[in-house]
VOBA-1610 file (N, C-alpha, C; in pm, whole numbers, padded with zeros to 5 digits, always signed):
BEGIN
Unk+10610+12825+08603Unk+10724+12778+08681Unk+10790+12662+08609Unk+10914+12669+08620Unk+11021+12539+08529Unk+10979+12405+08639Unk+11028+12425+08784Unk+11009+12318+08826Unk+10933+12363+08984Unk+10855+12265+09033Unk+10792+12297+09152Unk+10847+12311+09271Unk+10815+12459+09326Unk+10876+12469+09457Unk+10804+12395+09579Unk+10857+12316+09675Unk+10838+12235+09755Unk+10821+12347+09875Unk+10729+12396+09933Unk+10651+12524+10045Unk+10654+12353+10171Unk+10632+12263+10149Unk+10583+12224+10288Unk+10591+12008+10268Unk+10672+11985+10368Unk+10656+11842+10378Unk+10613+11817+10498Unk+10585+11661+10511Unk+10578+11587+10596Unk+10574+11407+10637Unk+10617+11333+10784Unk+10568+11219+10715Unk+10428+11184+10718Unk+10362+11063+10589Unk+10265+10993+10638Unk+10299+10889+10750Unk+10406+10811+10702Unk+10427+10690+10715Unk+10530+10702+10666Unk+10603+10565+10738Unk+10741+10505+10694Unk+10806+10550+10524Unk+10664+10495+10485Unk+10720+10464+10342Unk+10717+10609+10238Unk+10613+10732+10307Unk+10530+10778+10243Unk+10573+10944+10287Unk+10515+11043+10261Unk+10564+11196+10280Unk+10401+11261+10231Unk+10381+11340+10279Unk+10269+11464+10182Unk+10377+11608+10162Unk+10368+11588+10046Unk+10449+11754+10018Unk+10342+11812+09941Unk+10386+11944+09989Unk+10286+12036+09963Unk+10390+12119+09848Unk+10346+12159+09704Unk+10430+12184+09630Unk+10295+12377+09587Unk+10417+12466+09501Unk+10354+12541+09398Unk+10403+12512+09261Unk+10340+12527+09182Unk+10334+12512+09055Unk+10272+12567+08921Unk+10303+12533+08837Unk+10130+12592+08707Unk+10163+12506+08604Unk+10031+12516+08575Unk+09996+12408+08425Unk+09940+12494+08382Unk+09957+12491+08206Unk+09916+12577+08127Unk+09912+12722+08149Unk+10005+12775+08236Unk+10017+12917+08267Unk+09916+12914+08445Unk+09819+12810+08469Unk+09774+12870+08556Unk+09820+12817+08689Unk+09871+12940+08835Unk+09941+12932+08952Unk+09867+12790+08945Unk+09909+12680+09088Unk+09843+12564+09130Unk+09882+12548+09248Unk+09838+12495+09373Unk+09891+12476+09466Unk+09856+12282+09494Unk+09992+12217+09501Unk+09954+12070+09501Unk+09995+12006+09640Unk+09894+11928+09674Unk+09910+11839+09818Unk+09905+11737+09736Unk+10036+11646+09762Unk+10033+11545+09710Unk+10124+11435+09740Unk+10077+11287+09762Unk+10159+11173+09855Unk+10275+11153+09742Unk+10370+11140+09849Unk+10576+11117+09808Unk+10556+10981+09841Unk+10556+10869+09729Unk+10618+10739+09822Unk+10753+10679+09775Unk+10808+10611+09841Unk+10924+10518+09856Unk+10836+10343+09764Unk+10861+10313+09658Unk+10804+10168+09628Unk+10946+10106+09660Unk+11023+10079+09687Unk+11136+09954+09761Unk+11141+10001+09872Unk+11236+10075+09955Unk+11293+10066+10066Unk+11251+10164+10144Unk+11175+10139+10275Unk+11227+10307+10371Unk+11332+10386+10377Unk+11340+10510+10331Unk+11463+10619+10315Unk+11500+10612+10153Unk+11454+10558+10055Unk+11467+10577+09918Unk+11406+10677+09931Unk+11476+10731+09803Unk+11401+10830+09684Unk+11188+10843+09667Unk+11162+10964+09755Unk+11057+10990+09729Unk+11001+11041+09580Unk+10885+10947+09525Unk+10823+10986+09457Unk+10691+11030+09428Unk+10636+11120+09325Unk+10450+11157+09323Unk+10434+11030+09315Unk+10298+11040+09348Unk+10195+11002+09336Unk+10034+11036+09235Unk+09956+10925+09214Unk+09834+10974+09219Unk+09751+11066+09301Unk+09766+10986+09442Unk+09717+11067+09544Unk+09715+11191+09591Unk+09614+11287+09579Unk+09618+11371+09570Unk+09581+11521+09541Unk+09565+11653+09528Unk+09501+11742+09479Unk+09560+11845+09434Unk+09523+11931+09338Unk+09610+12055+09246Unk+09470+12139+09250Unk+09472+12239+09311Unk+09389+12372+09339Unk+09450+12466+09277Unk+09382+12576+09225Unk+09413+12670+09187Unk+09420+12769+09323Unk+09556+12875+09264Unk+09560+12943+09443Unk+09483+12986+09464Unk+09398+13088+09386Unk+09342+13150+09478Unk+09229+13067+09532Unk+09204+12946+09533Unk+09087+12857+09646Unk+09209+12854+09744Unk+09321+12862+09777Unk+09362+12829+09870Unk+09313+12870+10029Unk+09225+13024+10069Unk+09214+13040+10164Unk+09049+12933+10155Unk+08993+12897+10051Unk+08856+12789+10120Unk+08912+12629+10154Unk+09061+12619+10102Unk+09074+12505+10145Unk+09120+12497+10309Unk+09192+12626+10339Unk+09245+12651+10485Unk+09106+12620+10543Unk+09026+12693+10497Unk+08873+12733+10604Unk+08858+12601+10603Unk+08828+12512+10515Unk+08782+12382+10544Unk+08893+12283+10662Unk+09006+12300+10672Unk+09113+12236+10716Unk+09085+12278+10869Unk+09069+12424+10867Unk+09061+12497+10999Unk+08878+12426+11053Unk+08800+12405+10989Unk+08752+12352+11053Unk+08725+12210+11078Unk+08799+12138+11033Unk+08834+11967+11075Unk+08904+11999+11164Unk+09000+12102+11199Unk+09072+12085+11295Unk+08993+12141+11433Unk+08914+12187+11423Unk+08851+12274+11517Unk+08709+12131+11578Unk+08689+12042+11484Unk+08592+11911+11502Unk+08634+11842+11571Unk+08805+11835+11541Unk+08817+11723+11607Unk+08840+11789+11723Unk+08914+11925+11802Unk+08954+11911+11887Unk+08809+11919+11987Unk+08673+11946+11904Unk+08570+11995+11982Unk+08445+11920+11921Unk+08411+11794+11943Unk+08329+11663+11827Unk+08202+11724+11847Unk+08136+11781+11784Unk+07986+11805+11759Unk+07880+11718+11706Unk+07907+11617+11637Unk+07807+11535+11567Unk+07798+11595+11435Unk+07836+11694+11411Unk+07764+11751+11291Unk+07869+11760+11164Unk+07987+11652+11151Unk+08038+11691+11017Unk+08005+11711+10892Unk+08036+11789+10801Unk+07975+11803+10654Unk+07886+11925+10676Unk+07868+11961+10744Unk+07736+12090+10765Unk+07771+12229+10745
//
């Protein structure tokens, strides 16, 4: 890919965004979650960050499974995270 397609934003914070981008390095697909911040003003120009992760797609459905179940912890607290 020339430049990364942007699949998904959001805010953190004032200053801050998580966009969810596709991409590839060295030929291989990537899927990146990664923090947009503003360093001067709220409503500037979002930029990357460090923060962040670049998966290869096809982990993408173990990262859902993992997501799907933080979300499923919190709405239902077991004691047992990490397990």
């Amino acid at each position: 890919m020339s430049d990364p397609l942007i699949v998904g934003r959001f805010a953190k914070n004032s200053m801050e965004d998580v966009v969810v981008t596709l991409d590839s390095f060295r030929n291989i697909p990537l899927i990146d979650v990664r923090v947009y911040a503003s360093f001067t003003t709220p409503g500037d120009e979002r930029k990357p960050t460090k923060k962040g992760i670049s998966i290869k797609r096809e982990l993408l459905p173990s990262l859902i499974e993992a997501l799907q179940a933080a979300s499923a912890e919190i709405a239902n607290p077991t004691g047992r995270a990490g397990q």
